[in-house]
C-alpha positions, 0 to 999 in steps of 0.5 A: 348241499345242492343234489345232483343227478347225472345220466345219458344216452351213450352209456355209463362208461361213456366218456361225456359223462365222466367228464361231466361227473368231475365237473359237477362235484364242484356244484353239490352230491353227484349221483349217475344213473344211467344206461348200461349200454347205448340208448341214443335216439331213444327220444323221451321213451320210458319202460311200461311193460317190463322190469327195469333193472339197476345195479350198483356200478364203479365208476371212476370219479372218486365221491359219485354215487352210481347205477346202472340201468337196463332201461332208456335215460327217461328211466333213468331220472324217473326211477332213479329219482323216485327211488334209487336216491334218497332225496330228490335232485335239485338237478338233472344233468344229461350228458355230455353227449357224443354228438350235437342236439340242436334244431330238429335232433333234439325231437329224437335225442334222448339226452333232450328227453332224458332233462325233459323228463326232469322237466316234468318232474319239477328238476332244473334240466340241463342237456349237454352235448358236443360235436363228433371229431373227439376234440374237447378242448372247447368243452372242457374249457368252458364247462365249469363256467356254462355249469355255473351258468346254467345253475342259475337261470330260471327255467320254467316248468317243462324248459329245459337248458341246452347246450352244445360245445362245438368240435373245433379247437379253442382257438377257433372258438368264437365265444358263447351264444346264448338265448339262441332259437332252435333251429326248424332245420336239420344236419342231414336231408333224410332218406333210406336205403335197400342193404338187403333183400329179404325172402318173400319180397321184403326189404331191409332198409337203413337210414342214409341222410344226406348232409345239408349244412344251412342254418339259420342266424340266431340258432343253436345249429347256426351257433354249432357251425359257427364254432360258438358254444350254443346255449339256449332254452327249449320248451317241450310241446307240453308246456 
């Protein structure tokens, strides 16, 4: 039987990946090992200079196997596949993430980081993400086939499989993209702001993007705007 290891960035109690952990039961044993809290934008970070604690964690999807982890999703693969399992996966799993990775996000998602770090450690990695407004119903439609999909495409070593759900109601959606680039764009323009005003002249700064919705065609984030299911490889800057 196929093993499966499932993680993200928004937490084990996430929504995405009890979803995603249904999903996978069809496909093999299904492990999760995941953040005990929100890791996003953690990138492929992992824990060198401190302990990583994991715990035994209920989780609501009868038949999973799951843990904890004090660590970021890069930590979640390498020790829970080092040695929380008791074999190694044949896959990796990492998502569904609250919010797209495609174009130049991917470079900070630690959903993206968490399947390349499967990459590197010779696993199929598939990163799952779907857009913001709480609509899943395009996600939920599709997710078995796109599983069953992705299980059987030939990746690379250091290749991970990407895809994104968009947001929009089924009858919206315009089918599925695949093979689609990644984009060199961004959702938001970047620049940050002052909120507040710190003793001996500093100032504390927060992010504050400007959106700037202009695609380029044959991209994941084209496919994302354009209500379709983006569905593409990425190659990691090692490979």
């Amino acid at each position: 039987m196929r093993k499966i290891l499932i993680t993200n960035d928004d937490g084990i109690d996430s929504e995405g990946i009890i979803r995603l952990a249904k999903a996978a039961l069809e496909f093999g044993e299904v492990w999760v090992i995941a953040p005990d809290s929100q890791r996003s934008a953690a990138s492929h970070s992992i824990t060198l200079r401190h302990g990583i604690d994991i715990y035994p964690h209920d989780f609501p999807v009868e038949g999973v196997k799951a843990f904890s982890c004090s660590g970021t999703p890069g930590d979640c693969v390498r020790a829970g596949s080092l040695s929380v399992m008791d074999e190694r996966p044949d896959v990796v799993l990492s998502g569904i993430n609250f919010g797209y990775n495609v174009a130049s996000d991917i470079q900070y998602s630690a959903t993206a980081g968490a399947a390349f770090e499967a990459a590197f450690q010779g696993y199929h990695a598939i990163a799952l993400s779907e857009g913001f407004n709480g609509s899943h119903e395009v996600t939920d439609h599709y997710l078995r086939d796109m599983l069953m999909d992705a299980l059987e495409v030939d990746l690379d070593y250091g290749e991970i499989l990407n895809i994104n759900f968009p947001d929009c109601p089924i009858s919206e959606c315009k089918g599925v993209a695949k093979g689609v680039k990644v984009s060199r764009r961004a959702f938001y323009i970047d620049r940050y702001k002052v909120i507040e005003e710190l003793e001996n002249g500093g100032k504390r700064y927060m992010v504050d993007g400007i959106y700037h919705a202009h695609p380029e065609e044959g991209t994941d984030y084209g496919a994302v705007l354009d209500n379709m299911i983006a569905f593409g490889k990425v190659n990691n800057i090692g490979t």
